[in-house]
C-alpha positions in Angstrom: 23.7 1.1 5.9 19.6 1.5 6.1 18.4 1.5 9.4 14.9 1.8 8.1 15.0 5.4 9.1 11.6 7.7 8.6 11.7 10.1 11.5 8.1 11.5 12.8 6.8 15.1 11.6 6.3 17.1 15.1 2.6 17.3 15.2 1.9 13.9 14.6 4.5 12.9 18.0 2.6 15.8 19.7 -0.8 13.9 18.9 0.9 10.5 19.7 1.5 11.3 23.0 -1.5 12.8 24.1 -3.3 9.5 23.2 -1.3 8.6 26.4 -3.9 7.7 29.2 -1.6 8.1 31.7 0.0 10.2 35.0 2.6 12.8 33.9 5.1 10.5 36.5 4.6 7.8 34.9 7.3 5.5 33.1 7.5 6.0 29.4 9.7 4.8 26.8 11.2 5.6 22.9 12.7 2.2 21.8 14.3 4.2 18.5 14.2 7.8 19.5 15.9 8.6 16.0 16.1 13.2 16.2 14.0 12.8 19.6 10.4 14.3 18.2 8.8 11.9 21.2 11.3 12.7 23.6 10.6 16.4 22.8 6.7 15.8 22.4 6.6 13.5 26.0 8.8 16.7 27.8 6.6 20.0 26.7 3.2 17.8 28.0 4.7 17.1 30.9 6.1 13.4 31.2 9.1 13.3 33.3 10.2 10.0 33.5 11.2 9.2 30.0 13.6 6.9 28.8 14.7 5.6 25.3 17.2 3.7 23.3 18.8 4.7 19.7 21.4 2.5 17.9 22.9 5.4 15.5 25.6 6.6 17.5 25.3 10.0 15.7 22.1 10.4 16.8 22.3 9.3 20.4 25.2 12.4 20.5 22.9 14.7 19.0 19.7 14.0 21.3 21.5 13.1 24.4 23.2 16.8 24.6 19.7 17.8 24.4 18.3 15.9 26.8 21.3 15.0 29.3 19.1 14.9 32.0 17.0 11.6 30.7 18.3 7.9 30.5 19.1 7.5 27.0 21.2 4.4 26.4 22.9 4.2 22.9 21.9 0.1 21.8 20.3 -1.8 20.2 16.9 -2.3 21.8 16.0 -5.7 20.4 19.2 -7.1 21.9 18.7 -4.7 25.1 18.8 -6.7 28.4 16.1 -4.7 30.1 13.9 -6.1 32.1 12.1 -2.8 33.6 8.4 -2.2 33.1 7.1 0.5 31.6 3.7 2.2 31.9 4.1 3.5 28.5 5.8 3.1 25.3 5.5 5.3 22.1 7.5 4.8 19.0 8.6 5.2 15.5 9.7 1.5 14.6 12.5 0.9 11.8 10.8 0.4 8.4 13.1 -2.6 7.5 11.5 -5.1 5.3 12.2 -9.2 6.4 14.1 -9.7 3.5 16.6 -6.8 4.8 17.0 -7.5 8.1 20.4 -9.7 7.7 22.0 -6.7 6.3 22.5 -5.7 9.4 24.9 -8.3 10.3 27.3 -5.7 10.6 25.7 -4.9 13.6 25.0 -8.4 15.1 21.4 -8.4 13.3 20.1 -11.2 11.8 16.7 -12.7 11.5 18.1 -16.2 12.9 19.1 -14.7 16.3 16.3 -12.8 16.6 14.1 -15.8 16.0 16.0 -17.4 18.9 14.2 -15.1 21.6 10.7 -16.7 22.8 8.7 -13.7 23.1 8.7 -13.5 18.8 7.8 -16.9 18.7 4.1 -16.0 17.6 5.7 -14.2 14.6 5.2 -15.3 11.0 9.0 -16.2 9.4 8.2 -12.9 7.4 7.7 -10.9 10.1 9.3 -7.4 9.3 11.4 -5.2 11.8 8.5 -3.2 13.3 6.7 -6.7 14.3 10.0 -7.7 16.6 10.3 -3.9 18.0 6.4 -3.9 18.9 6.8 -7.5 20.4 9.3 -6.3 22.6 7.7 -3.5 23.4 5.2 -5.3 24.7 7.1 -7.7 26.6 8.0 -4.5 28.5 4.8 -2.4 29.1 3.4 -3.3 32.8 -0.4 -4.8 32.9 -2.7 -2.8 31.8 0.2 -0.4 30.1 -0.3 1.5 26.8 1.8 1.1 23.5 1.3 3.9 21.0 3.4 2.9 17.4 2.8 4.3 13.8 4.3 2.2 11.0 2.9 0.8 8.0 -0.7 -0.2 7.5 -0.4 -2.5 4.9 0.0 -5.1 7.8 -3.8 -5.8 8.2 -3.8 -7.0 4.3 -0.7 -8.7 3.8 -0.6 -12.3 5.0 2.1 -12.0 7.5 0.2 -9.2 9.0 -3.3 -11.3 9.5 -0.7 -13.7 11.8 0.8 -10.3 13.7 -2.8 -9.4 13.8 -3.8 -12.4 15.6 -0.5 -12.4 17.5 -1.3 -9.4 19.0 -4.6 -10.1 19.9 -3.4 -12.5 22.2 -1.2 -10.3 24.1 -3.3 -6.9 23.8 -6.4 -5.3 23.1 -5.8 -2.6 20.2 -8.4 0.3 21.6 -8.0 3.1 18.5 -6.5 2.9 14.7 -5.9 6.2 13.6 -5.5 6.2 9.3 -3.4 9.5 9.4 -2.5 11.3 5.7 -0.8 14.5 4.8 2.6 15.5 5.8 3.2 12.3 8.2 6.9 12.4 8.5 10.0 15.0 8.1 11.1 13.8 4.7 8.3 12.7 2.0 7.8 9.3 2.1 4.8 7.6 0.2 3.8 5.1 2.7 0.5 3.8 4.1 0.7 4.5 7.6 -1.6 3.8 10.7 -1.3 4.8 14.6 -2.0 2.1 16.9 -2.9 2.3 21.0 -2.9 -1.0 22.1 -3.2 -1.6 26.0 -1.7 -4.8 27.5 -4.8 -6.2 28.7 -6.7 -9.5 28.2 -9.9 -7.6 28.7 -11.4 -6.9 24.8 -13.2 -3.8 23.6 -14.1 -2.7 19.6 -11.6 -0.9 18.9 -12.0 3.0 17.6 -11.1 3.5 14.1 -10.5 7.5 12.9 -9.1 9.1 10.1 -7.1 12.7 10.4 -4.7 14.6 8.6 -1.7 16.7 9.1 -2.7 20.4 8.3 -0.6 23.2 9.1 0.7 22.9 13.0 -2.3 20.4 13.5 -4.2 17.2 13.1 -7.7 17.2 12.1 -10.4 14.4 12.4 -11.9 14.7 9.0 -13.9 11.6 8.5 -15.0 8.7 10.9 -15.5 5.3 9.0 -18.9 5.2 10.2 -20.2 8.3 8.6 -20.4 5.8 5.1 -22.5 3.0 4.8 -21.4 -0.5 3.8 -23.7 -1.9 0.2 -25.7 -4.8 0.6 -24.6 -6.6 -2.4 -23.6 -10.3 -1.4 -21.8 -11.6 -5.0 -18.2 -11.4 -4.6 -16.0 -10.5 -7.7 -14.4 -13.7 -7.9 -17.7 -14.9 -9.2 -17.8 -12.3 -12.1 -14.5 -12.0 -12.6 -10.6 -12.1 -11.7 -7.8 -9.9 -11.5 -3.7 -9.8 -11.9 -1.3 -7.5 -12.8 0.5 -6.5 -16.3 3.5 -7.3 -17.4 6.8 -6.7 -15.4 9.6 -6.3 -17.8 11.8 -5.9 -14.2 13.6 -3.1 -16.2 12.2 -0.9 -18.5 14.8 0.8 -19.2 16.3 -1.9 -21.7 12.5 -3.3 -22.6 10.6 -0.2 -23.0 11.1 1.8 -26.5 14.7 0.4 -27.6 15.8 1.9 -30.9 16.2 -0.2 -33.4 16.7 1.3 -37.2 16.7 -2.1 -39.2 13.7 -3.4 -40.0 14.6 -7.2 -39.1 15.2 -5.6 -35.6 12.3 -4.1 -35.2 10.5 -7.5 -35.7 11.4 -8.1 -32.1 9.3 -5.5 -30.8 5.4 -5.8 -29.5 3.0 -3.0 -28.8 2.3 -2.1 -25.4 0.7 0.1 -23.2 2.4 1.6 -20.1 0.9 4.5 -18.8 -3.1 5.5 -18.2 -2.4 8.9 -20.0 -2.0 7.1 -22.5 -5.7 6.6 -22.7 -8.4 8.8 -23.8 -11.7 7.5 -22.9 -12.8 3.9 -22.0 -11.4 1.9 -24.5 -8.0 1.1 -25.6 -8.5 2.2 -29.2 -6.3 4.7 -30.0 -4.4 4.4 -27.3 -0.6 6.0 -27.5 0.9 2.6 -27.4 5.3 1.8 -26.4 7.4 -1.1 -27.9 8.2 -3.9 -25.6 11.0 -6.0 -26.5 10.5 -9.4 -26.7 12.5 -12.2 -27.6 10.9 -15.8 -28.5 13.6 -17.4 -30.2 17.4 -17.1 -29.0 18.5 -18.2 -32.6 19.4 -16.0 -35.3 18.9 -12.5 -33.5 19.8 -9.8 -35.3 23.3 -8.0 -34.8 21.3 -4.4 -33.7 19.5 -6.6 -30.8 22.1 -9.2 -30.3 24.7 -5.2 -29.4 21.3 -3.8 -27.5 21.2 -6.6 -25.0 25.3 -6.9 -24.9 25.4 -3.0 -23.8 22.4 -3.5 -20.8 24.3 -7.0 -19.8 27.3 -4.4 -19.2 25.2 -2.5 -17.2 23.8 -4.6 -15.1 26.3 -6.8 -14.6 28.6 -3.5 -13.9 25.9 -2.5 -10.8 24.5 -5.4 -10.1 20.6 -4.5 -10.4 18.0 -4.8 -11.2 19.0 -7.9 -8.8 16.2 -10.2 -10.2 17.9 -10.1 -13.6 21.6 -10.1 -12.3 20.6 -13.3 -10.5 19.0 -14.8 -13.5 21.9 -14.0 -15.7 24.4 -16.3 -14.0 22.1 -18.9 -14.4 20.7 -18.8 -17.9 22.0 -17.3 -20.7 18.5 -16.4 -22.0 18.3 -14.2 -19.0 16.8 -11.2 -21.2 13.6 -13.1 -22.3 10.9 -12.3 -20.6 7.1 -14.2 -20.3 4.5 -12.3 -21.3 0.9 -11.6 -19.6 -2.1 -11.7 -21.8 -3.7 -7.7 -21.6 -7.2 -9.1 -23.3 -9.9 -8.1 -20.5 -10.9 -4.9 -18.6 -7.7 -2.7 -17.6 -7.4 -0.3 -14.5 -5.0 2.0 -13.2 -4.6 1.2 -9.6 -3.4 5.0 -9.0 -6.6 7.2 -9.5 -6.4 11.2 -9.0 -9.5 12.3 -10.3 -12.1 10.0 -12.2 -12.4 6.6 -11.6 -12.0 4.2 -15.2 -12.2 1.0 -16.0 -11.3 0.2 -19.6 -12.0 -1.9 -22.2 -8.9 -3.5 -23.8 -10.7 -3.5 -27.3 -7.3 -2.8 -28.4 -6.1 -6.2 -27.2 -2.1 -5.6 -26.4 -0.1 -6.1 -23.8 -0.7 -3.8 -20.4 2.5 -2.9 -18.4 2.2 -3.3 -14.7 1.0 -0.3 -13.6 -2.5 -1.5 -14.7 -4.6 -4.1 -13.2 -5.9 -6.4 -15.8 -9.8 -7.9 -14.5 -10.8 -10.9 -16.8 -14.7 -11.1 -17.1 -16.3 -14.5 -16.2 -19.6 -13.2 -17.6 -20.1 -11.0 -20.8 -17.3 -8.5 -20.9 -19.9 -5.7 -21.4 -22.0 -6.5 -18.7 -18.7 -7.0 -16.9 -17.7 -3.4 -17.6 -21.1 -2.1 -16.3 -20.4 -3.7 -13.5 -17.5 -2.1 -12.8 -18.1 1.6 -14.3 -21.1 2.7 -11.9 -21.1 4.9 -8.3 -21.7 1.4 -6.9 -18.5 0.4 -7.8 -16.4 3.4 -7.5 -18.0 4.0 -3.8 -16.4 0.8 -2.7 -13.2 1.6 -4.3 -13.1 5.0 -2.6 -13.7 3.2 0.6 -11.2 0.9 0.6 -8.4 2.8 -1.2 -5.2 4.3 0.5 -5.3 7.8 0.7 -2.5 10.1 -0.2 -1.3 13.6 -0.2 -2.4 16.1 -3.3 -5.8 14.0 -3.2 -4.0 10.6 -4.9 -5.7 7.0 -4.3 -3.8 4.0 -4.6 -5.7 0.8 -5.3 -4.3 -2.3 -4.2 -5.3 -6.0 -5.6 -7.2 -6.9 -2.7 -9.2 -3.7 -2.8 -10.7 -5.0 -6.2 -11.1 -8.7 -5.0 -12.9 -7.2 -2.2 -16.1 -5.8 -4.6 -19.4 -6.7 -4.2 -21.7 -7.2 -6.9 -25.7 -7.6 -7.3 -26.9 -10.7 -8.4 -27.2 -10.5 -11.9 -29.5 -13.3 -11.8 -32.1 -11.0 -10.5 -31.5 -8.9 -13.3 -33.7 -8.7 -16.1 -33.5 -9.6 -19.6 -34.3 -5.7 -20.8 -31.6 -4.5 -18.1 -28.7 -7.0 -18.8 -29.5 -6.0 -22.5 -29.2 -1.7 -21.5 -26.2 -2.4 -19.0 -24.4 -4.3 -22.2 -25.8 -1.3 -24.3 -24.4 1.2 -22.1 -21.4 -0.2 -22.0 -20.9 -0.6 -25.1 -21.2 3.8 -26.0 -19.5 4.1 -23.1 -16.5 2.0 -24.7 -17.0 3.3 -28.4 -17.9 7.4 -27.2 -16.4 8.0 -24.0 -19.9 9.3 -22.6 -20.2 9.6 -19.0 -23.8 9.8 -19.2 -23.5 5.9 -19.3 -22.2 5.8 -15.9 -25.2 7.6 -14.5 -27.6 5.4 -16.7 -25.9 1.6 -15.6 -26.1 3.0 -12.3 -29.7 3.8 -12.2 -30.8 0.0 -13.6 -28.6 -1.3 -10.8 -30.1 1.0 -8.4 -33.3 -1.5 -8.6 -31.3 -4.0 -7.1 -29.9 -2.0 -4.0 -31.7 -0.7 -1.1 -29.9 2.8 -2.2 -31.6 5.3 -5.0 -29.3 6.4 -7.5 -29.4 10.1 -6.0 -28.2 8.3 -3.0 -25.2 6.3 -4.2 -24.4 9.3 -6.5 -24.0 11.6 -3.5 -22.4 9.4 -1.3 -19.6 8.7 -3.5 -19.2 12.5 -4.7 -18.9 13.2 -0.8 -15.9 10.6 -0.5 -14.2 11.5 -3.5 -14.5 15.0 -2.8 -13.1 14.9 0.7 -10.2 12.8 -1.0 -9.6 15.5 -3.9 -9.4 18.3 -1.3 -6.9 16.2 1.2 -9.7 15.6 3.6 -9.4 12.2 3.7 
């Protein structure tokens, strides 16, 4: 069963509790101590009042030998009647999506009798499992006590979270964000994390917002939001342009490169692209391209494709996943066709390592979904100037998720959030270079391009080209060294 377990690397619980604000007697408690790193953490800096809860019986045995001095109660702390106050509270919350949370039935779980309790009342239906244990928690801190939790960041974007947001708001002033990267928990896990201190106060302050990362047997502050400057552009994308994502075959192991040998068979396949290595330049043209299989008509298949899709039904009939397509296979016998996306447009990678690219799709076939596929409301060359300058790329490199081994991931939102010039500023001899530059920088693959779009839209910024150029090869190099 998945308790949503992701236990905390020791220096980061170290650094959690020493965001603590409080006396070394005072009242602190670990609602899922899990292996006990903030039990640990709270004891060596001198907290001796600690409490906690842990519903894995395994490791309640474990940490309670440990610690046989400290209340440590082995339940469920959602379903806990406690009604002490605590000065403090520090945790690790399960990372248990919504959709999961009735899994845990088995042990008297489930999102309808957890919506029964009034204090989650101000959370969204899709609330998931760290929302109810931070609602809790905060049920329990005394006035003016401090909760310090680290779970996933990707609250503040998703819809759900903008409610918990403004749930939380109502009940508690959130003082510092701490974006933390590196070597956040004991086992890998490629998550988007973020430390909150919130203090149980109606009284509101801005809140603090740093960035550090795990080095070694420390935590370094390597960057402060403030030390980059916001652009002044006021045109959103959605006015240029609009974005969605490839195709989802929802499994490519039966869609991607099937092997067909008869040449009625291989009818049924489509080029594709999947992968941005796949790429060489800024243009699709010569791009290593996949077959997709894809299925129109249902009549007359060939006996090769008719045996391919018999042997995956087997499959996932015999496991059960990919889920999506299990489901649709009791309903429709058709299950294996899939709907296809149109790839014509400007394709991105939302995964960068080093350079960013945005790429013509001069090639004009499908784009799996690991790409972003931007469809220009203006010329598509001026388009792609707009998108393949330091202007651009700076944003990007603001906004992005930061991972280990200097890895960005771009999310939808990040792109939607662009800001342009107006291009109806612009003059005729620059829209006509911008396209022209585009255009080499599609056909040759010459950065220079970049430098030269960026310098015309330089004219229309209150920053100089030198300026943008350095800014964003500050950010992107604090990213490539794990700085950031």
């Amino acid at each position: 069963m998945d308790l949503g377990q992701v236990f905390t690397n020791r220096n980061v619980a170290k650094y959690m509790v020493s965001m603590f604000e409080l006396e070394k007697n005072a009242l602190i408690l670990d609602p899922c101590f899990g292996a006990g790193a903030f039990l640990t953490a709270s004891m060596l800096q001198g907290f001796t009042n600690v409490e906690g809860y842990e519903i894995d019986k395994e490791l309640y045995k474990i940490v309670k030998m440990k610690f046989p001095k400290l209340n440590l109660y082995n339940n469920d702390f959602l379903e806990a009647p406690n009604t002490k106050k605590y000065d403090g509270i520090i945790m690790n919350p399960p990372y248990i999506r919504q959709e999961k949370i009735n899994d845990l039935k088995i042990l008297g779980i489930t999102k309808t009798k957890l919506r029964k309790n009034k204090i989650y009342e101000q959370l969204p239906s899709t609330a998931n499992m760290y929302m109810y244990f931070i609602f809790k928690a905060l049920d329990l801190l005394k006035d003016d006590g401090e909760l310090v939790v680290i779970f996933p960041s990707s609250w503040m974007d998703a819809r759900s979270g903008k409610i918990f947001q403004k749930a939380l708001n109502s009940c508690a002033t959130i003082i510092k964000q701490v974006h933390i990267s590196g070597e956040v928990f004991e086992k890998s896990a490629l998550v988007e994390v973020v430390i909150l201190k919130l203090k149980k106060t109606s009284v509101r302050c801005k809140s603090e917002i740093v960035f550090l990362q795990t080095r070694d047997d420390s935590m370094c502050e390597v960057i402060k939001m403030a030390d980059y400057e916001d652009l002044e552009f006021e045109i959103p994308f959605s006015k240029y342009a609009s974005v969605r994502r490839g195709l989802t075959t929802g499994y490519n192991a039966m869609y991607i490169n099937p092997i067909f040998k008869k040449e009625d068979s291989k009818k049924y396949l489509v080029s594709i692209i999947s992968s941005p290595k796949s790429i060489v330049g800024y243009g699709t043209k010569g791009a290593d391209v996949d077959n997709l299989l894809y299925i129109q008509d249902s009549e007359n298949i060939p006996s090769e494709v008719k045996k391919h899709i018999k042997k995956w039904e087997k499959v996932i009939r015999n496991t059960k996943t990919p889920k999506t397509l299990y489901k649709r296979m009791q309903k429709n016998d058709n299950w294996y066709k899939i709907n296809l996306v149109d790839g014509k447009g400007i394709v991105f990678s939302y995964f960068v390592r080093n350079d960013m690219k945005f790429i013509m799709n001069n090639l004009g076939c499908l784009i799996r979904d690991n790409f972003y596929i931007i469809i220009p409301r203006v010329d598509e060359y001026l388009m792609m100037a707009l998108l393949n300058n330091y202007f651009t790329y700076y944003q990007l490199e603001k906004s992005g998720k930061k991972y280990g081994a200097g890895l960005l991931k771009l999310q939808r939102y990040d792109i939607e959030a662009l800001k342009f010039p107006d291009i109806r500023l612009f003059s005729s001899d620059d829209k006509v270079e911008l396209v022209n530059f585009a255009k080499d920088l599609v056909d040759t693959g010459n950065k220079d391009n970049i430098i030269k779009i960026t310098e015309i839209m330089a004219k229309y910024s209150g920053e100089s080209l030198e300026m943008i150029k350095n800014m964003y090869e500050k950010i992107r190099k604090f990213r490539l060294e794990g700085k950031v």
